[in-house]
C-alpha positions in Angstrom: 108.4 73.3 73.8 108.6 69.9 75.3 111.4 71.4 77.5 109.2 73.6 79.5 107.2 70.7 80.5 109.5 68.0 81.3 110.8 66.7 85.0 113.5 68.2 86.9 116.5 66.6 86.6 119.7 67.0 88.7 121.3 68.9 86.1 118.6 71.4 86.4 119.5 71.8 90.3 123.2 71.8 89.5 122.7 74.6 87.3 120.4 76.7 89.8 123.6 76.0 92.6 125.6 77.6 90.1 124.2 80.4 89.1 124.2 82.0 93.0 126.2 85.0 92.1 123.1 85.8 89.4 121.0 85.5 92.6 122.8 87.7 94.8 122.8 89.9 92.1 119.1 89.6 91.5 118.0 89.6 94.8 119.8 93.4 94.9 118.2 94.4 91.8 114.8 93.4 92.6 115.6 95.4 95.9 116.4 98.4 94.5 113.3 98.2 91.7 111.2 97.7 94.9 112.7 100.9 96.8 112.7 102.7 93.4 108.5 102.2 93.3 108.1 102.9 96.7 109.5 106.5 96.5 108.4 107.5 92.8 104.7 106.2 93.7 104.4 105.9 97.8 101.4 104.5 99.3 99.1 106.8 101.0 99.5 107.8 105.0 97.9 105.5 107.4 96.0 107.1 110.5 94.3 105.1 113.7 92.2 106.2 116.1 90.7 104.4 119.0 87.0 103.7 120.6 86.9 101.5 123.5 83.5 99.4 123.7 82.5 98.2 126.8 79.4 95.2 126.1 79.3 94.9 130.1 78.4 91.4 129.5 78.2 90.7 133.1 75.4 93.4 133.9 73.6 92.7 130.7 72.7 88.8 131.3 74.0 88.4 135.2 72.2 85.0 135.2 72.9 83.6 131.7 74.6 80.7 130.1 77.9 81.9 128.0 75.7 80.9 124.9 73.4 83.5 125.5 76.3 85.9 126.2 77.7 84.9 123.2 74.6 85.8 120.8 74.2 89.1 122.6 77.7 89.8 121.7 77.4 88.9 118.0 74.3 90.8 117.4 75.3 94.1 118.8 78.7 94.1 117.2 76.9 93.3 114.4 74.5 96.2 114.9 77.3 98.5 115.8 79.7 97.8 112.8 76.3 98.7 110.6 76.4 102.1 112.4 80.0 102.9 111.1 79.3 102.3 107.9 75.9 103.8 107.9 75.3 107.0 105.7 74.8 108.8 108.4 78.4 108.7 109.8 79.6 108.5 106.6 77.9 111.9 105.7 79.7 113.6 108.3 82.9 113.4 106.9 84.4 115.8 104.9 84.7 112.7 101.6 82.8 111.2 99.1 81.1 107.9 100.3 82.0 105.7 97.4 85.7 106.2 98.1 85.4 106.0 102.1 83.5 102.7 101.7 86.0 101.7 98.7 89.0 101.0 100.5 89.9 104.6 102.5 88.7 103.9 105.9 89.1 100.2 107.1 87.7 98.8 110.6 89.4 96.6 112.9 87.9 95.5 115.5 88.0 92.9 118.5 84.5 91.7 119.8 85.6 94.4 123.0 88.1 96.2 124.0 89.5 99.0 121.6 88.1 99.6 118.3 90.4 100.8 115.5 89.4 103.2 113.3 91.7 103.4 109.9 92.0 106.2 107.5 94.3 106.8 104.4 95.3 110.0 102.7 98.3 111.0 100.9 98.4 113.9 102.9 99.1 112.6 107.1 97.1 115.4 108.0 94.2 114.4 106.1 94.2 111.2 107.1 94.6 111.8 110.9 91.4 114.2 110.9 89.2 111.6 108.7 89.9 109.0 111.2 89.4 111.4 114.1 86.1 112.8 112.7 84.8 109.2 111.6 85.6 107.5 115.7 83.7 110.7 116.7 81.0 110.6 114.4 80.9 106.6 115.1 80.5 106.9 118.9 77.6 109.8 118.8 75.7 107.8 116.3 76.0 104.7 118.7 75.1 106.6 121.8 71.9 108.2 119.9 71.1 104.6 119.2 71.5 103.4 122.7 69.0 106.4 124.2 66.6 105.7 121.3 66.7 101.7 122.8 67.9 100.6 119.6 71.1 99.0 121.4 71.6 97.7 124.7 71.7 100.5 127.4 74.8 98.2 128.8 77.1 99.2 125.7 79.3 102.0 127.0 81.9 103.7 124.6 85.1 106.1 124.4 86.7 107.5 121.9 90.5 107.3 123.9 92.4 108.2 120.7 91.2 110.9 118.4 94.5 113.6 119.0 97.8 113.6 117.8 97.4 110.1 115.9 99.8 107.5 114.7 100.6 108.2 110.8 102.7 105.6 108.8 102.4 104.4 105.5 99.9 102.1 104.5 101.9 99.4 103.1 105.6 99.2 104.8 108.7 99.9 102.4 109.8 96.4 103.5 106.7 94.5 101.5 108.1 96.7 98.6 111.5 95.2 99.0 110.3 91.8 99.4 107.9 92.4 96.5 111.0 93.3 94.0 113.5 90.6 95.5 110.7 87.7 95.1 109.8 89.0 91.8 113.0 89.3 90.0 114.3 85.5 92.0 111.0 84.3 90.1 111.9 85.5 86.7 115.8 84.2 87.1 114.4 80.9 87.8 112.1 81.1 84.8 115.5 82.0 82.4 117.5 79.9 84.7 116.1 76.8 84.2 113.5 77.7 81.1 116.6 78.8 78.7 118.9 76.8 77.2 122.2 78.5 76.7 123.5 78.6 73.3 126.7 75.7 72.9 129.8 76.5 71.7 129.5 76.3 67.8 126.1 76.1 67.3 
């Protein structure tokens, strides 16, 4: 027991430098244990879709400081991120809300520029119309919002990516690989330097 706790010694290091064909052979096992998760349980498809917002800071506060800029930029991306998530955008898509809000859609988003608008489903087709439908849903919501005066007449936006979307996995098969390799490295260190090898008579 005392073992586990003690300082590491050079003969500890000597013995990791020695044992590089086990991590060569490790580093290949964790691989494949990695590849073999990622095709018997992929992760779902990815989609993205695009809204461009426009704040038009310069025509909202012509004569203002970049302070003031600045808080009218926070509060109606603040205002506008509320939107997406609101039940009413949410209720237009063809999904239960829990899961949408749970981890299925995600939102990434500059403070202007293009808005991306994520959406997994195992099935790429699935996932390409939920993201489509949600950017759609997102921008009329916003727009009845501006007309209503609730935001800034300013705000323009444009859905400029809603057809024929990126798919790709979720989670790249090359996390999966690194996931196995650093894994498996981990646990050979553990034996490596954790258990003692058995001497000759004892």
């Amino acid at each position: 027991m005392n073992y586990l706790f003690s300082s590491p010694s050079l003969e500890d290091l000597i013995r990791l430098l020695k044992a590089w064909r086990f991590w060569v052979l490790g580093a290949l096992i964790g691989a494949l244990l990695g590849a073999a998760v990622y095709f018997v349980a992929p992760p779902p498809y990815r989609a993205r879709a695009v809204v461009n917002v426009d704040f038009n800071l310069e025509q909202a506060w012509p004569q203002e400081t970049d302070r003031q800029q600045f808080y009218y930029l926070e509060r109606e991306v603040r205002k506008i991120v509320e939107i997406a998530w609101s039940d009413e955008v949410m209720g237009q898509l063809d999904a239960p809300i829990e899961e949408l809000r749970a981890g299925r859609l995600n939102l990434s988003q500059p403070a202007e520029a293009g808005w991306h608008f994520f959406a997994d489903d195992h099935d790429p087709n699935q996932a390409e119309e939920l993201a489509s439908a949600w950017a759609n849903a997102f921008v009329e919501a916003v727009q009845a919002d501006i007309a209503a005066g609730n935001i800034n007449e300013f705000v323009k936006l444009e859905v400029t990516q809603s057809a024929d979307l990126p798919k790709e996995r979720s989670i790249p098969p090359a996390n999966y690989l690194f996931t196995g390799v650093s894994g498996f490295l981990l646990l050979a260190v553990f034996v490596v330097l954790f258990v003692k090898p058995k001497r000759m008579g004892q």
